[in-house]
C-alpha positions, 0 to 999 in steps of 0.5 A: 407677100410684097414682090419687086418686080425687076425688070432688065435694061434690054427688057425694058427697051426692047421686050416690055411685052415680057414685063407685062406677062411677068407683072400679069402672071405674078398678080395672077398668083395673089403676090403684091407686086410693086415696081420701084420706079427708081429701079435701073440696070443690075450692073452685069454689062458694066461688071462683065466689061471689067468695070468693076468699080464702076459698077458699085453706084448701079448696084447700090441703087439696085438695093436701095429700090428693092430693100422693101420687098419680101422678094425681087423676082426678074425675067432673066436668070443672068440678072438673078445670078449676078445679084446673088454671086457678084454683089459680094464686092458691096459692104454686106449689109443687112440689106444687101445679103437679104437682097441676095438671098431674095432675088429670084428668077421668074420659074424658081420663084414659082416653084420655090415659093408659090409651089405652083401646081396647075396653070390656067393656061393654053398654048397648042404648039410645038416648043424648043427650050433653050436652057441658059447657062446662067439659069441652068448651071447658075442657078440650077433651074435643071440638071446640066447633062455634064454632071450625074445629078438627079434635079428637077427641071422647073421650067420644063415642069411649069411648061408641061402645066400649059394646055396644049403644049408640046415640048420637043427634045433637041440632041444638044439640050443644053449647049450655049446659045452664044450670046453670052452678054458682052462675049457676042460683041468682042468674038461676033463671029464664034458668037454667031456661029454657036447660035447658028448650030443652035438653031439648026439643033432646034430645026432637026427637032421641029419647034414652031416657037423657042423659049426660055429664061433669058430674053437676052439669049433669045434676042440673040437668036432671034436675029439669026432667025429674022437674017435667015429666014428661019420658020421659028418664033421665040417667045420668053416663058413668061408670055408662055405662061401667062396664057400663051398669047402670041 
């Protein structure tokens, strides 16, 4: 099984920790993993700013890097997500509905397709996780408590494979982080505000470290962290599942 690996702009620059627990993880399971150097961004900031059109070129170089594999698999569901629902505006190629149907967040893929079932790995702490809504109500990587539904929760099922860890349940389970890509630059203040609620929501329940799918909401926290000084650390899942270095 050849697997692309896709890895996010702000993963790239400011997380590469993360790409390589991925890249580890993956190779761990017996996939043949390559990683298309020509790859660049998915074309979600420019989409999300309303650029649109600008955005084509960016997504068609996407298809054109990955069209090889069997699976793209990323560390971010909002980048999966946006593959899967928002690349409708490109020429439905072959290629490009393959690519589509194949990109698949990091916990999905393992559950999904390499129906993993034991981990070989410890991690002996207490862990908040924040649920992304991109990951939960886009891909559906859980059940989101506004509707009456019976789903499992693959990333809460990945963790609970972890030695040592211990997963703490928050009163809000599901609530936005506020960062919501370019929403946390043109309403900063609500932005800030709903990750501070957030993280008082982890506070009560006693985390030492958060995680999640998404490094993007919890880059966006772990400012609000570092500002305040906050006895919380966060770490992306992959690094979770990848042996719980931290």
């Amino acid at each position: 099984m050849r697997v692309g690996l896709f890895i996010p702009c702000f993963v790239d620059q400011l997380k590469p920790a993360v790409a390589i627990a991925t890249l580890e993880l993956l190779e761990r399971f017996g996939c043949d993993v390559f990683y298309p150097e020509n790859q660049t961004c998915c074309g979600q900031p420019l989409a999300n700013a309303g650029l649109e059109s600008e955005s084509l070129p960016v997504m068609k170089q996407f298809v054109s890097s990955f069209e090889e594999c069997d699976y793209i698999v990323s560390p971010s569901g909002s980048c999966v997500l946006h593959v899967r629902e928002h690349y409708d505006t490109l020429d439905q190629t072959d290629s490009v509905q393959r690519i589509r149907s194949q990109t698949m967040e990091l916990c999905e893929f393992l559950t999904d397709i390499l129906h993993i079932e034991r981990l070989d790995a410890s991690f002996p702490h207490r862990v908040g996780v924040l649920a992304s809504c991109h990951g939960l109500r886009g891909l559906r990587l859980g059940a989101a408590s506004e509707l009456v539904e019976q789903r499992p929760d693959k990333v809460r099922n990945l963790l609970d494979m972890v030695s040592g860890l211990e997963v703490v349940e928050t009163s809000r389970s599901d609530e936005c982080c506020g960062f919501g890509g370019t929403f946390a630059l043109t309403e900063d203040a609500v932005s800030g505000a709903m990750g501070r609620d957030r993280l008082n929501d982890f506070l009560e329940s006693g985390p030492a470290y958060i995680t999640g799918t998404d490094m993007s909401c919890l880059m966006h926290l772990e400012g609000i962290i570092r500002r305040n000084e906050l006895p919380l650390r966060v770490l992306h899942v992959a690094e979770i599942l990848n042996g719980g270095a931290a």
